[in-house]
N, C-alpha and C positions, 0 to 999 in steps of 0.2 A: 103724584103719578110718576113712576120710573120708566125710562126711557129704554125699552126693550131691544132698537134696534141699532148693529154698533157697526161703523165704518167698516173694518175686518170682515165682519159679515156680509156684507154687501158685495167685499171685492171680491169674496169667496164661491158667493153666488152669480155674479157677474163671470170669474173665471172659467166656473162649469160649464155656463152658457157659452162664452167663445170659445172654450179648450174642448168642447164635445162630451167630458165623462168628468166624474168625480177624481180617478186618478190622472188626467191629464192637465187636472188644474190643480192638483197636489205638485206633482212636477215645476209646472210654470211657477207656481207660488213658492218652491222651495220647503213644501211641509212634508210631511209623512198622509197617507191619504185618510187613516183612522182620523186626525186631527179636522179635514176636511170634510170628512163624514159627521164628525161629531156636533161640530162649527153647525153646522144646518140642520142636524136633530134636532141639536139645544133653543135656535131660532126658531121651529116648528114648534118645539114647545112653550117657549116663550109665548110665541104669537098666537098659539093654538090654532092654528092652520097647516092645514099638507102644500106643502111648495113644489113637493115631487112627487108624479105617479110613479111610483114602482112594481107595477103588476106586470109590464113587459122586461123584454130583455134589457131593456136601457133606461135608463130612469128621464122621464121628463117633466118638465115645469107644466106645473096646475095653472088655469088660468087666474088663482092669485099668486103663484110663483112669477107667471108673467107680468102681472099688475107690478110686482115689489121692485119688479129687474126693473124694468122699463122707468118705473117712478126714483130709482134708489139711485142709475145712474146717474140723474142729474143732482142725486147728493153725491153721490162723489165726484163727480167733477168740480161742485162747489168746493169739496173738502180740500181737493187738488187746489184748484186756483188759490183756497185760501193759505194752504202751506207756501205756496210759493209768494205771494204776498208779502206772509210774516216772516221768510226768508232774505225776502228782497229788504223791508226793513230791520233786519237784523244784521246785516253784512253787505246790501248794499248789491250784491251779485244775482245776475237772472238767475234762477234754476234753468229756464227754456229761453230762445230767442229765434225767432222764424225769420228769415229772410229772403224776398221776393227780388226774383232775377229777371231782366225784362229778358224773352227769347231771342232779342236781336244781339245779346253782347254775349262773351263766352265766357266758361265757368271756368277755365284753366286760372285765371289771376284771384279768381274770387277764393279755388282751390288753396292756391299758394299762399293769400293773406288768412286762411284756415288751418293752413300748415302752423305758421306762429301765433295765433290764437290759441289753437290748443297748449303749444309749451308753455301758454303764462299761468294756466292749469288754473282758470275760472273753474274750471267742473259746470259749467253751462254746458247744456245739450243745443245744439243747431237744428235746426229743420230748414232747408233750404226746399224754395219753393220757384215754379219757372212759370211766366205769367207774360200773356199776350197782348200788346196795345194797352190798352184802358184797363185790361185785368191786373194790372200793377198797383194804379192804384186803388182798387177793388180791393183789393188784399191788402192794402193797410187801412183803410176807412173801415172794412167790414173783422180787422183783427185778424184775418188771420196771419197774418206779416206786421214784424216790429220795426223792418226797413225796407224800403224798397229801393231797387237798384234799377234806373233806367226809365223809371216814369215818363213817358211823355206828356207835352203840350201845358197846357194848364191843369191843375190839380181842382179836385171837387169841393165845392161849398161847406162849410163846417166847421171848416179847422181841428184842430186836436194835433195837426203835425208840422215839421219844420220841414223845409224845405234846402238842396242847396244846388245854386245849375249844373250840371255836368257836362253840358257841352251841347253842338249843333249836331246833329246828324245829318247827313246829304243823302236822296236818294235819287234814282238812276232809274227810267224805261228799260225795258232789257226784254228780249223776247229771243227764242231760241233761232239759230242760223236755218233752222226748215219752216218756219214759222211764216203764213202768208204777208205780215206784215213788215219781216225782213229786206221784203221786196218792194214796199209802199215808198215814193222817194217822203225825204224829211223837210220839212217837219213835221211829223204826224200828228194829223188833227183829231180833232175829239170825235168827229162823222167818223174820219175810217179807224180809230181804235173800238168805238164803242160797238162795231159790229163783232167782234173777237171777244172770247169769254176771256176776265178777271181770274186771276190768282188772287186767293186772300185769305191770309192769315189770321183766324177767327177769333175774335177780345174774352178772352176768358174769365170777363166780368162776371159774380155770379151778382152781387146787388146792386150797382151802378150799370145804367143803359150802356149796351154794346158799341163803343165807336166801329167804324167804317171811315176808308179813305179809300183816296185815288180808283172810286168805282164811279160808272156812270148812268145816268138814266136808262134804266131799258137793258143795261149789259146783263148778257148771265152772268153767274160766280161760281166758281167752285171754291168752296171753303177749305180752309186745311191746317190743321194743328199747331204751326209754327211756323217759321222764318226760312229754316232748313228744308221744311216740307215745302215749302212755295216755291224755293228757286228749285227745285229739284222737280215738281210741276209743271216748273214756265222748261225747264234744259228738254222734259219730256216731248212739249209744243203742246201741253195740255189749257193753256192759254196765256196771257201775258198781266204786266204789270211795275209795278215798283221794287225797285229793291235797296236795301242799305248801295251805296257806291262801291264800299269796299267788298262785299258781296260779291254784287254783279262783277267786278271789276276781276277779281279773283277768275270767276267762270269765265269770262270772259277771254283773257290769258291763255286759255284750255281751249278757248273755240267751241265752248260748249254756250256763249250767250252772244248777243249781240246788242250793244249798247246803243238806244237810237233817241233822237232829239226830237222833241216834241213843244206842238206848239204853245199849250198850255201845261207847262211842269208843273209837277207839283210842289207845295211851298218845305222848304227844310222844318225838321221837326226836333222843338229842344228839350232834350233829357233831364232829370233831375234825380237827384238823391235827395228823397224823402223818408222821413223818419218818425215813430212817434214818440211824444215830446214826455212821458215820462219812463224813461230808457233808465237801465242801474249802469253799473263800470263794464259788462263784459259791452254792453251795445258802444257805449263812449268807447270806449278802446276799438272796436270795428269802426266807429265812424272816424274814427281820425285815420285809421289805415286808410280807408276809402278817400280822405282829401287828398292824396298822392299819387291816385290813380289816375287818368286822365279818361276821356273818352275814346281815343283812340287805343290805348291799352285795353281796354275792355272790350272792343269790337270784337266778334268772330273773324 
């Protein structure tokens, strides 16, 4: 039995479907559009199935044109991951490498060790990805990050990755100078914070359970995208909370925060650069830039 249906054809059909028209996926793909027209009669013959209605003005997928897209993509994703596989064992170099940035550090050093990554002309593609709390390491246990940068606390059960510390992080109360608790004397207790709504920077876990910190029984929350989105929350007096030190410390300077001591601080939290453990030369070459960086270089 000959195998009627061929990679090419797939991506071809796929294209039409996200490019919107037969000649927009001519474009994308680089062909001429008779080729693309031709590409998916010859399929329709092959298969002896219509993949497209053509009676209106735009051609659309039959519901077994939809059946093939839907099933076919996850051949070629297979086909993808396996090129780059037999790639990786042929020379040793990623095709792709994804790497997971925690939101509380800044992308300017990560930029600059990117700047000479690219001159050693791996031809690896980068995907950089920004990732909340416990969504760090989410994104490398669930794949879709091949390092992560900033991890906190302890790492999840499993294994499959390496680990190396990066450092302690310090964080800081901080609540804005109109803020009723500006005015509370110190050390503020856990009774008169927990009447005042939480800032909180939301864990962008999608398969690992969501951590939470420095929230308390009974408080409200306003949740919020990130690190930058939080202190900029708390400067608003939209409620209060934690912040990296050097954060708050920054606002603070500007008079736009106000750093207060409390009775039960919260515990320091330590960072790690994690990785997963079988990585080709372009990831070894990033992780050895990254042993030089410190955690204070990396800070926002």
């Amino acid at each position: 039995m000959s195998i009627k249906l061929s990679i090419e054809a797939l991506e071809v059909l796929d294209a039409i479907d996200r490019d919107g028209s037969f000649s927009a996926a001519a474009e994308s793909l680089h062909r001429v559009p008779s080729a693309i027209t031709y590409t998916i009669r010859t399929l329709e013959d092959d298969l002896d199935i219509k993949l497209f209605d053509r009676s209106g003005h735009k051609a659309r997928l039959t519901e077994a044109g939809n059946e093939l897209l839907r099933e076919g993509r996850h051949l070629l994703k297979a086909a993808g991951e396996l090129e780059c596989r037999v790639r990786r064992v042929a020379t040793g170099v990623e095709t792709d490498i994804s790497i997971a940035v925690s939101d509380i550090l800044s992308m300017d050093p990560i930029y600059t060790m990117l700047e000479e990554f690219y001159a050693q002309q791996f031809g690896t593609r980068v995907r950089l990805l920004r990732e909340v709390y416990g969504g760090s390491w989410d994104a490398l246990i669930s794949n879709r990050a091949d390092i992560s940068i900033g991890a906190p606390g302890d790492g999840p059960p499993g294994g499959g990755y390496t680990t190396r510390l990066l450092g302690t992080l310090d964080f800081v109360f901080a609540v804005a100078p109109h803020h009723p608790l500006a005015k509370v004397p110190e050390p503020l207790k856990n009774s008169d914070i927990q009447q005042y709504r939480s800032i909180s920077a939301a864990d962008s876990s999608r398969s690992l359970p969501p951590r939470t910190s420095g929230i308390l029984d009974g408080q409200d929350v306003l949740s919020v995208p990130d690190i930058q989105s939080k202190a900029l929350a708390q400067i608003k007096g939209l409620g209060v909370g934690y912040l990296p030190k050097k954060v708050a410390e920054q606002y603070a300077a500007d008079g736009k925060l106000l750093i207060r001591q409390v009775a039960e601080p919260k515990t320091n939290v330590v960072g790690y650069i994690a990785w997963r453990s079988n990585g080709g030369k372009a990831q070894q070459w990033i992780l050895k830039k990254l042993e030089k960086l410190s955690l204070e270089e990396l800070l926002v």
